[in-house]
C-alpha positions in Angstrom: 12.7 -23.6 17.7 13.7 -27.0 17.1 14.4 -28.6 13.6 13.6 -32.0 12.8 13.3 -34.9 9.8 9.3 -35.1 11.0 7.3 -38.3 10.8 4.1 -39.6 11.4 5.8 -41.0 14.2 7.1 -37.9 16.0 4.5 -35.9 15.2 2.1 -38.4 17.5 4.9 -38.1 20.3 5.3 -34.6 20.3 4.0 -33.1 23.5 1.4 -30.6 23.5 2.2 -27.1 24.6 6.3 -27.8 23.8 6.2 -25.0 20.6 7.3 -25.3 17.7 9.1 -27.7 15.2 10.7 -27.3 11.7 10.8 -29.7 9.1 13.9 -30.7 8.0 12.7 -32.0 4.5 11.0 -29.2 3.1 12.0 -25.8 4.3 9.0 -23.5 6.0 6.9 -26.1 6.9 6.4 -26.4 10.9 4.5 -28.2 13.4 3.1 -26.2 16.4 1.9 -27.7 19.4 -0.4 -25.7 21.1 -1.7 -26.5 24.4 -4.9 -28.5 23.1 -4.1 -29.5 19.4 -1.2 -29.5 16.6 -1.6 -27.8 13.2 0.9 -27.8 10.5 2.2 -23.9 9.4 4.4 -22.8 7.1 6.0 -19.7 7.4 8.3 -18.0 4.7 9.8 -14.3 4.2 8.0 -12.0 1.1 10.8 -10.4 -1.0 10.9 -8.4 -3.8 13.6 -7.0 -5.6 16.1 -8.3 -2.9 14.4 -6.3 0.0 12.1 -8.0 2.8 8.7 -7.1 2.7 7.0 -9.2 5.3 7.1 -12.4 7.4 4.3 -14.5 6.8 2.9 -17.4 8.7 -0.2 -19.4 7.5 -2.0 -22.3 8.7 -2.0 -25.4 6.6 -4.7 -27.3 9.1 -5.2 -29.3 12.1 -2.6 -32.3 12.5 -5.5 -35.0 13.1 -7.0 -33.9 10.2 -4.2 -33.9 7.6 -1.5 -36.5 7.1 2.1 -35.2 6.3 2.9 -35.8 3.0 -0.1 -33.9 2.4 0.9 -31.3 4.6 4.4 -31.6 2.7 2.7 -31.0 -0.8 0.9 -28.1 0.0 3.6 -26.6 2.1 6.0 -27.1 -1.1 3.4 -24.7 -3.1 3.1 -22.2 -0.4 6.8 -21.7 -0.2 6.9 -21.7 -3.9 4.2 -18.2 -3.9 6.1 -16.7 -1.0 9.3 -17.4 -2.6 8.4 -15.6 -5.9 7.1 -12.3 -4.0 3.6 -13.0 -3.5 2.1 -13.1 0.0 -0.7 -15.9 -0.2 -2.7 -14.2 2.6 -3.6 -11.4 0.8 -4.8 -13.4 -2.2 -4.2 -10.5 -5.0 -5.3 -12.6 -7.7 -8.7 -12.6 -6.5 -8.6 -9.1 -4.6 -7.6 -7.2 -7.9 -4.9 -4.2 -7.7 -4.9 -2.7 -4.0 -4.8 0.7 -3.1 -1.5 0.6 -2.1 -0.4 -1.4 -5.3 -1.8 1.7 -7.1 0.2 4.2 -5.1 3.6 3.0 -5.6 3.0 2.7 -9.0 1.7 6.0 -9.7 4.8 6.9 -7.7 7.5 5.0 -9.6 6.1 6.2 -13.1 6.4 9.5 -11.5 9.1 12.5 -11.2 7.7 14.0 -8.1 9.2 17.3 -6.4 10.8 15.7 -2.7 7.9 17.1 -0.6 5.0 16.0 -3.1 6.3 12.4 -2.9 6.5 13.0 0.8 3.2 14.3 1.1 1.1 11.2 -1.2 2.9 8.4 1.5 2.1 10.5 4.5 -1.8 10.6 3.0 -1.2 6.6 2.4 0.4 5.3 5.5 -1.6 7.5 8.0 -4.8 9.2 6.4 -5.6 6.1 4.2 -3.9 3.6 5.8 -7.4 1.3 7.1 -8.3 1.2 2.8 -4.2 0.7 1.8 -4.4 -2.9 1.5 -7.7 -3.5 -0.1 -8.9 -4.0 -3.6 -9.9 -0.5 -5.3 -12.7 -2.3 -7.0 -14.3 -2.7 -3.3 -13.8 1.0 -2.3 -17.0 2.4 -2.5 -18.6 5.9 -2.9 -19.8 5.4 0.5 -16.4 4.4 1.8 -15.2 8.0 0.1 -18.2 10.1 1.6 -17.4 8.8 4.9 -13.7 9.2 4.9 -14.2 12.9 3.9 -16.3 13.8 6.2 -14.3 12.2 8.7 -11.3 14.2 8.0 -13.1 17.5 7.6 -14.1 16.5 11.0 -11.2 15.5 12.6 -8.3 17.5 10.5 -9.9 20.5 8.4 -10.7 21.0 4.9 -7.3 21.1 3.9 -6.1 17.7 4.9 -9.4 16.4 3.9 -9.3 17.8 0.4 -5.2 17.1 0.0 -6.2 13.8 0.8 -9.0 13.1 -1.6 -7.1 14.4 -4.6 -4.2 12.2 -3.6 -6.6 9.2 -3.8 -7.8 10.2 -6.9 -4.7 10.4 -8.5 -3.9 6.7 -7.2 -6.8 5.7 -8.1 -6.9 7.0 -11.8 -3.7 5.1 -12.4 -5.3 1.9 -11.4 -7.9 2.4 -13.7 -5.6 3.2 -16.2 -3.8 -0.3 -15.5 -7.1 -2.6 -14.7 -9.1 -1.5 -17.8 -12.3 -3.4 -15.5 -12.5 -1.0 -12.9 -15.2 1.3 -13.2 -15.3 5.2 -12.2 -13.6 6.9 -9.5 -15.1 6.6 -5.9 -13.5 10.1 -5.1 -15.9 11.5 -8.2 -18.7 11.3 -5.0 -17.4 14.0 -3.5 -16.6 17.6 -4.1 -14.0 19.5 -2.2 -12.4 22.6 -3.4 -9.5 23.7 -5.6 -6.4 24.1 -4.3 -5.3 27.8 -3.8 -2.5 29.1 -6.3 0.7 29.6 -5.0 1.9 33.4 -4.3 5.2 34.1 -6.0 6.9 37.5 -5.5 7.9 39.2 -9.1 11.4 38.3 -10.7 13.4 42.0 -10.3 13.3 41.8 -14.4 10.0 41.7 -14.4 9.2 44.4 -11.8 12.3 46.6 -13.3 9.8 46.2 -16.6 6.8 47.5 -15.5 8.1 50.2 -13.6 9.2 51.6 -17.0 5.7 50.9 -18.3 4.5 52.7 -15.6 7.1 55.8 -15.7 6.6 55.9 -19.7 2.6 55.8 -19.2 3.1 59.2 -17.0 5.9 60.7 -19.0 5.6 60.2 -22.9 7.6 62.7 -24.0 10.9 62.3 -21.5 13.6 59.7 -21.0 13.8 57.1 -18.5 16.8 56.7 -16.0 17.6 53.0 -15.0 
């Protein structure tokens, strides 16, 4: 990838199909030459909190169509969103709070036990991961009656119902933070209670009711521990 101070100039003398070009004046900003046309790109790295989130790439438009200090200004403002965290392709600001946006939220505010927190981004990543990256306000009821059919389908009631009340849980925390969302989508369905968990008896409390037990039969004698 080669790096140049672009111009109007060498923009016009820049073969088509030769690849791609960096600007040297403002940083992301590229020209690609395809085989049939040129379009100016700019591409940045998403970070948040130090750690990469994604590489992001977006067209600015076609190079016969936009001049370059145009494409300069815009690229400029791009680089600005992506520097700050904020990946301009997925456009929160008009999406609303995501469904993965939700989850790690409900996570972080959150002392889970290891294999809960385990379990919820199994559920996200591979269960829910075709409705992780899209607005909670345009997950339907449908959307929900559909996915849980689909997974008593395709992995039993269990998964199906583990899943749901994961979804809920997310989802009740978005509504918590985004006062405009309306009622839960996972309210359309009804799947069952999870089963309590079997614990065996603590030896104090079995030692105790075996005296209950011996003193119910024997009133009048002594018990032996």
């Amino acid at each position: 990838m080669t790096t140049l101070n672009l111009t109007e100039a060498r923009i016009r003398d820049l073969p088509l199909g030769s690849g791609i070009y960096r600007d040297e004046i403002v940083k992301g900003l590229m020209v690609i030459c395809h085989k049939t046309t040129k379009t100016y790109s700019v591409q940045g790295d998403v970070r948040k909190n130090g750690r990469h989130i994604r590489t992001v790439r977006i067209k600015v438009d076609r190079v016969d169509r936009m001049g370059l200090r145009e494409a300069r200004r815009q690229a400029r403002q791009l680089m600005s969103t992506i520097q700050s965290g904020i990946d301009p392709t997925s456009k929160p600001e008009e999406t609303g709070i995501t469904l993965g946006m939700a989850y790690e939220t409900h996570i972080a505010e959150r002392e889970l036990r290891p294999a809960t927190e385990k379990s919820y981004r199994y559920h996200i990543d591979y269960y829910l991961k075709p409705l992780r990256n899209r607005a909670i306000a345009n997950i339907s009821r449908n959307d929900i009656r559909d996915l849980y059919k689909r997974l008593q389908t395709n992995n039993g009631q269990t998964t199906a119902s583990g899943v749901m009340r994961t979804m809920r849980a997310v989802i009740n925390t978005a509504r918590r933070i985004d006062e405009t969302l309306g009622s839960n989508p996972v309210d359309a369905v009804r799947f069952p209670a999870p089963k309590p968990r079997k614990t065996a008896p603590s030896p104090k409390l079995f030692r105790l009711f075996a005296i209950t037990v011996w003193m119910c039969s024997n009133p009048k004698g002594k018990y032996q521990a």
